[in-house]
C-alpha positions in Angstrom: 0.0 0.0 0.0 3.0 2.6 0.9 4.5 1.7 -2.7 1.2 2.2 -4.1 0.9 5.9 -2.6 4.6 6.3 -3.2 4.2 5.8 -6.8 0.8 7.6 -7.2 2.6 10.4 -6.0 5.3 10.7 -8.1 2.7 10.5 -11.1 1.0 13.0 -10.0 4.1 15.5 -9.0 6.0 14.4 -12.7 2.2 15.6 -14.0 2.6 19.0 -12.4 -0.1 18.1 -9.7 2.3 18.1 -6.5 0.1 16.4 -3.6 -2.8 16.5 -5.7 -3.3 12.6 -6.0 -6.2 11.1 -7.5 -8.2 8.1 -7.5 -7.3 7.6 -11.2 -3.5 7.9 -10.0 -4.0 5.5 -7.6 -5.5 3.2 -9.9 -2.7 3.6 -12.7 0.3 2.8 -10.4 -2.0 0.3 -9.0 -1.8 -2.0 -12.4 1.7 -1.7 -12.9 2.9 -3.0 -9.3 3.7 -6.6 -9.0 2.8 -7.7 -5.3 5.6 -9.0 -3.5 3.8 -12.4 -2.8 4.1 -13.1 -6.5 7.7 -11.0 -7.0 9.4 -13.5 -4.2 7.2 -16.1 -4.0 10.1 -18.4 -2.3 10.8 -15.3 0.6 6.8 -15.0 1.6 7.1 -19.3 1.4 10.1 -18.8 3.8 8.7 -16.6 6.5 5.4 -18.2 6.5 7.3 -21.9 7.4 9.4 -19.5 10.4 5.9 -18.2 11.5 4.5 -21.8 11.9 7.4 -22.5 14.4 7.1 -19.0 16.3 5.7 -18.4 19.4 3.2 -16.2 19.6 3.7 -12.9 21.2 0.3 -13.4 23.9 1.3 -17.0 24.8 2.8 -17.9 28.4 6.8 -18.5 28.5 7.7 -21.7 29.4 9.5 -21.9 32.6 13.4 -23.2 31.2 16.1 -23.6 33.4 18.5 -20.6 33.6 21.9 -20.4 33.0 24.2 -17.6 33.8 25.3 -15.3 31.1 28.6 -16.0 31.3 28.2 -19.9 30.7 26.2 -18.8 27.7 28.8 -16.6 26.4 31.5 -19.2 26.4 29.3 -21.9 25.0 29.2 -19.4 22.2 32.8 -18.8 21.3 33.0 -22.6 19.4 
């Protein structure tokens, strides 16, 4: 939708109309934008298959057992 507006804009300023956009603009720029879903096809595939294993934001935490931060930090220097 930003591109969209983006886009119209620019028509409309190259046109001599600066933030004068129409509903005719809007429609223009809106037939010559490819949606990103179709553009990367394999990216929105690729998030959606990390979204499946996220936890959600509004779900509990489950209690883990802590470690200190510095046993972290060395397990991380391999």
């Amino acid at each position: 939708m930003e591109t969209l507006a983006s886009e119209a804009a620019l028509l409309a300023f190259d046109e001599g109309r600066p933030q004068q956009i129409t509903l005719g603009d809007l429609e223009t720029c809106r037939q010559t934008i490819t949606p990103l879903a179709i553009q990367d096809a394999a990216a929105v595939e690729r998030m959606q298959a990390w979204a499946s294993t996220a936890r959600r934001a509004s779900s509990p935490v489950v209690a883990a057992k802590t470690q200190s931060l510095r046993a972290a930090k060395f397990r991380n220097m391999n």
